[in-house]
N, C-alpha and C positions, 0 to 999 in steps of 0.2 A: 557446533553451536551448543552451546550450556545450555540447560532448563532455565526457560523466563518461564515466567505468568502473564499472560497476553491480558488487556483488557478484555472489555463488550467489542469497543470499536475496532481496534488493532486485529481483533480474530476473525472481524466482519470485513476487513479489508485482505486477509491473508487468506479467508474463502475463494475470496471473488479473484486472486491471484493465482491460486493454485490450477485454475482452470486456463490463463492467457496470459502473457505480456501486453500491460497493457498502462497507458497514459494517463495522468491524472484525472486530465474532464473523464475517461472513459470508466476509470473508478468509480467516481463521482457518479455516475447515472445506473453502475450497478449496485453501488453498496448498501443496503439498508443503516439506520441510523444517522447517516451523517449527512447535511443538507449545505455545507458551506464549504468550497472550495480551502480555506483560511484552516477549519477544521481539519480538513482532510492532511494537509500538507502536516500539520501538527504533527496526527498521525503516521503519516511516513515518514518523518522526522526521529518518531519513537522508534519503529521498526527499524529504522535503517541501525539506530545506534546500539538497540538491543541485539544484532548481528540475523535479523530474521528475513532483512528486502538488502536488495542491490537494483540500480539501473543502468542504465545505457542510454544513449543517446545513437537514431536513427532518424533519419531523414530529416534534419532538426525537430524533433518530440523525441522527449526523453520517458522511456519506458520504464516500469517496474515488475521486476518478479520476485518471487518467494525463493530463498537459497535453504 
């Protein structure tokens, strides 16, 4: 992966990553800053295309981790 420059939010979501695989809602209730679902996804939106998240899909919920 090249050098990005992560935001506030995007580094607040790749914290709370580093530590689990883990589901959107489940993000969502660990991350500081970000309070809306709508947001979050944004977010992982960013990540995914900066080459920093990847997920899966188990038991139908689709997980994310940091790569």
């Amino acid at each position: 992966m090249k050098q990005e420059k992560f935001t506030s939010k995007e580094q607040s979501v790749m914290n709370v990553l580093n530590e689990n695989h883990l589901t959107s809602y489940e993000i969502l209730q660990k991350v500081e800053g970000i309070s809306l679902l709508l947001v979050l996804y944004r977010v992982l939106d960013q990540l995914h295309n900066k080459g920093a998240l990847l997920s899966y899909m188990k038991e139908d919920r689709k997980y994310h981790y940091v790569c």
